[in-house]
C-alpha positions as CSV (number, residue, x, y, z in Angstrom):
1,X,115.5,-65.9,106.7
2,X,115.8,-65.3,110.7
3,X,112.6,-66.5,112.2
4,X,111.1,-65.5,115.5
5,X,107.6,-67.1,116.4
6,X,106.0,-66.1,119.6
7,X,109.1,-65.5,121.4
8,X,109.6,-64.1,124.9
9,X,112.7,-63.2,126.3
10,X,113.2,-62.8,129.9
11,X,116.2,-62.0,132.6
12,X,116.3,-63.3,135.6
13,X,112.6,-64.1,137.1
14,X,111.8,-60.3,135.2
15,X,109.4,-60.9,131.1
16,X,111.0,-58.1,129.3
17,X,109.3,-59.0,126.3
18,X,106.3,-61.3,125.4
19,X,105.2,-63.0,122.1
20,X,107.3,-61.0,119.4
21,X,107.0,-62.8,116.1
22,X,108.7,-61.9,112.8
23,X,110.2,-62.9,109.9
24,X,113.7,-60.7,108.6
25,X,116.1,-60.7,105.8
26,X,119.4,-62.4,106.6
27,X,121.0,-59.8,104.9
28,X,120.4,-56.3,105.1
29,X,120.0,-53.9,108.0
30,X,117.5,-54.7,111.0
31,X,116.6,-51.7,113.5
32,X,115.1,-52.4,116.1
33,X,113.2,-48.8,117.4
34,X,111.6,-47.6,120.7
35,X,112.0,-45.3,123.9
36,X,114.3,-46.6,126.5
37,X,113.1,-49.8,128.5
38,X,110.9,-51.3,125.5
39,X,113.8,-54.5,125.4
40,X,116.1,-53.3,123.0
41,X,118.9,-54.1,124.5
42,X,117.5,-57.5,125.6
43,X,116.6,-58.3,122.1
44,X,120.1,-57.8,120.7
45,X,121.1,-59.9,123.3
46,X,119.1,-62.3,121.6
47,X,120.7,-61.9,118.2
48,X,124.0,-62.0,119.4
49,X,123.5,-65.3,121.0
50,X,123.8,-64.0,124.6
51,X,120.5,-65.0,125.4
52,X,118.0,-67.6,124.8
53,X,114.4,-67.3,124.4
54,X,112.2,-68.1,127.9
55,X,109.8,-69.5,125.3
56,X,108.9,-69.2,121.8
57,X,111.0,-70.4,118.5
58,X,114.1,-68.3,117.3
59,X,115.9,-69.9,114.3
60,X,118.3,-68.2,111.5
61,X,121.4,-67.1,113.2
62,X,122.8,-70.9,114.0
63,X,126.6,-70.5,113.1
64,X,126.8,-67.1,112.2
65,X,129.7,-65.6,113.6
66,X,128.4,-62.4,115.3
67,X,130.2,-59.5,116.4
68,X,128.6,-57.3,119.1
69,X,129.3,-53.8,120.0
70,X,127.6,-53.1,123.4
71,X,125.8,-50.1,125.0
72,X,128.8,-49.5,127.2
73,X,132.2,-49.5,125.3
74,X,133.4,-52.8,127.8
75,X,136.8,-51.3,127.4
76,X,139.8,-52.6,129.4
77,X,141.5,-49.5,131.5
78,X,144.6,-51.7,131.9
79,X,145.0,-51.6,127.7
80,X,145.7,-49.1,125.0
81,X,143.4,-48.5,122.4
82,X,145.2,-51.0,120.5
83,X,145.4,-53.8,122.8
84,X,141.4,-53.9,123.7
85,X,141.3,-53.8,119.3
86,X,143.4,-56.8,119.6
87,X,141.2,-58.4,122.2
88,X,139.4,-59.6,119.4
89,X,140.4,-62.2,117.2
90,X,140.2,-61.3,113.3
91,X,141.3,-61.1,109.9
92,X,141.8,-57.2,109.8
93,X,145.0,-55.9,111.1
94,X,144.5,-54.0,114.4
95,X,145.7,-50.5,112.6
96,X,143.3,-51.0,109.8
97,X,140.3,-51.3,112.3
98,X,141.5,-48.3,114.0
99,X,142.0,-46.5,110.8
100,X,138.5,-47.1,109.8
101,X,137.5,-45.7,113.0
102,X,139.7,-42.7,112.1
103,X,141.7,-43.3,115.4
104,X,145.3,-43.4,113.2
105,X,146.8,-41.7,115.5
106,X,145.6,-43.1,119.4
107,X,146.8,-46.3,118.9
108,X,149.0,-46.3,122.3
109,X,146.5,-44.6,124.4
110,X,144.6,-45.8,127.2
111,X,141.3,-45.7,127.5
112,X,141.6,-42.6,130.4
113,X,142.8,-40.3,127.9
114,X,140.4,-41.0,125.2
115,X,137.1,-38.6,125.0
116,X,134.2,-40.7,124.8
117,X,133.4,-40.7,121.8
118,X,136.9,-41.8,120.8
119,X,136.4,-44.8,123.3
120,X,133.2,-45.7,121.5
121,X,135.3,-45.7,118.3
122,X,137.6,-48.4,120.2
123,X,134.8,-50.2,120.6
124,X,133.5,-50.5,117.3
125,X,137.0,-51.1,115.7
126,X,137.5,-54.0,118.0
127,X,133.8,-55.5,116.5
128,X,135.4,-54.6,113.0
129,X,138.3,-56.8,113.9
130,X,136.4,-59.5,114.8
131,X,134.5,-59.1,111.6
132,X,132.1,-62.5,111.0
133,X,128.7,-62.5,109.3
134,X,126.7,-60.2,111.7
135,X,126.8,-57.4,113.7
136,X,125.0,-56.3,116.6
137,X,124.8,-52.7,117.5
138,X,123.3,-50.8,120.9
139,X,122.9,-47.3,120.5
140,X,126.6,-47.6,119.1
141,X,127.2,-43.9,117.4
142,X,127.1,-41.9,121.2
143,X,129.5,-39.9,121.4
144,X,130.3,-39.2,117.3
145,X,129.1,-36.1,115.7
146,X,127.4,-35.9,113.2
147,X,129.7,-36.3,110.0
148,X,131.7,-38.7,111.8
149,X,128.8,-40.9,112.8
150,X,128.2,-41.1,108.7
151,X,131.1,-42.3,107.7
152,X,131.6,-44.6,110.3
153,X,128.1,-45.8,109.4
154,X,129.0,-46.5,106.0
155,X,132.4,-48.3,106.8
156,X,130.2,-50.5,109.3
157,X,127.9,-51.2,106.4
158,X,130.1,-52.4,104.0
159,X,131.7,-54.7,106.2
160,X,129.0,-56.7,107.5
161,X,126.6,-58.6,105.5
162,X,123.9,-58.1,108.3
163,X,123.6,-55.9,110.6
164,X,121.4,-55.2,114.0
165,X,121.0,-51.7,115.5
166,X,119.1,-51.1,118.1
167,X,118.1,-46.9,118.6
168,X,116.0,-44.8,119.6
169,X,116.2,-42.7,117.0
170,X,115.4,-43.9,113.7
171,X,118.1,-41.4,111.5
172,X,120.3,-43.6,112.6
173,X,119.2,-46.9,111.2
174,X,119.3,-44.8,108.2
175,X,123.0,-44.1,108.0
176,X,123.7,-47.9,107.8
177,X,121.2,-48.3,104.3
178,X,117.3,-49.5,104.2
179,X,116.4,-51.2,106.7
180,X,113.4,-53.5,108.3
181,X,112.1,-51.7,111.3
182,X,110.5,-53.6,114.4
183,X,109.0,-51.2,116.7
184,X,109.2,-52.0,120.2
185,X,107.1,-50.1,123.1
C-alpha cells in the first residue's frame, strides 16, 4: 500500500499542493486527473522520488525501482534514437525497447529527424529499458495517434507492475487498464 497522509509538496519558496491524503494499490494503475497547473506534474515528481514532501507523511515506494517518462521527451540531440535508449541501464535489449515502441526501423536517427511523436516513442522505450517496479508517466502519449497510443498503452501495461499517469484526459488512464483516480484542481 503507498500511503500519503496530509502531504504538501512545494518547489522552491512556491505550495503547489497542500494536505493531499490517500491510500493506493501498489499494483495497478494510478491516474492522477485535472486541468493544467492543478500539480500533476509536481506530484509525479513525488512518486518518482524526485521530490520530497515540504510536510506531511509519504511511505510505499521505498526501494522501488522507478522508471520515469517526463513531460518533455529530455532527449539528447547529440545521440541516435538508440543511443538516448541505451542511456538507460536495463535488462531489455535496446532493439526490443524500440521495437515495442514500433520504431524498428529509426534506430540510427537523431533526434532532429524524428517527428514528435516518434521522439516521444524514444522516450518511452528508453523508460521500457530501464524497466523496474514502477512507472511514472506525464501526459506521455502526445504526439501518438490514436491506434498507436493503444498499443503502446497496452505494451506499457504489461511491463510494469505499477504504473502513474498523470492526464488531463481521463481516456487515457483507460488505455493502461482500471485504474484509481485522484482528481486534482
Amino acid at each position: 500500500m503507498i500511503e500519503l497522509r496530509d502531504v504538501t509538496l512545494a518547489r522552491g519558496e512556491k505550495t503547489i499542493l497542500e494536505h493531499i491524503s490517500a491510500s493506493l494499490p501498489d499494483a495497478g494503475v494510478v491516474a492522477l486527473l485535472g486541468p493544467s497547473g492543478s500539480g500533476k506534474t509536481t506530484l509525479t515528481l513525488l512518486f518518482a522520488g524526485l521530490l520530497a514532501p515540504a510536510a506531511g507523511t509519504f511511505r510505499g515506494m521505498e526501494g522501488k525501482r522507478v522508471a520515469v517518462v517526463f513531460q518533455e521527451d529530455r532527449l539528447l540531440p547529440w545521440l541516435s534514437a538508440k543511443e538516448n535508449v541505451a542511456l538507460a541501464d536495463g535488462e531489455r535489449s535496446v532493439a526490443d525497447c524500440l521495437s515495442l515502441v514500433e520504431l524498428d526501423g529509426e534506430a540510427e536517427k537523431y533526434p532532429r529527424r524524428l517527428s514528435g511523436g516518434m521522439q516521444r516513442r524514444v522516450a518511452i522505450a528508453r523508460a521500457l529499458r530501464l524497466g523496474g517496479d514502477a512507472l511514472v508517466l506525464d501526459e506521455p502519449f502526445k504526439g501518438l495517434d490514436a491506434e498507436l497510443r493503444e498499443r503502446v498503452a497496452k505494451r506499457l501495461a504489461a511491463a510494469f507492475p505499477l504504473i502513474f499517469i498523470a492526464t488531463h484526459d481521463e481516456s487515457e488512464a483507460a488505455l493502461l487498464g482500471d485504474y484509481t483516480k485522484i482528481s486534482l484542481g
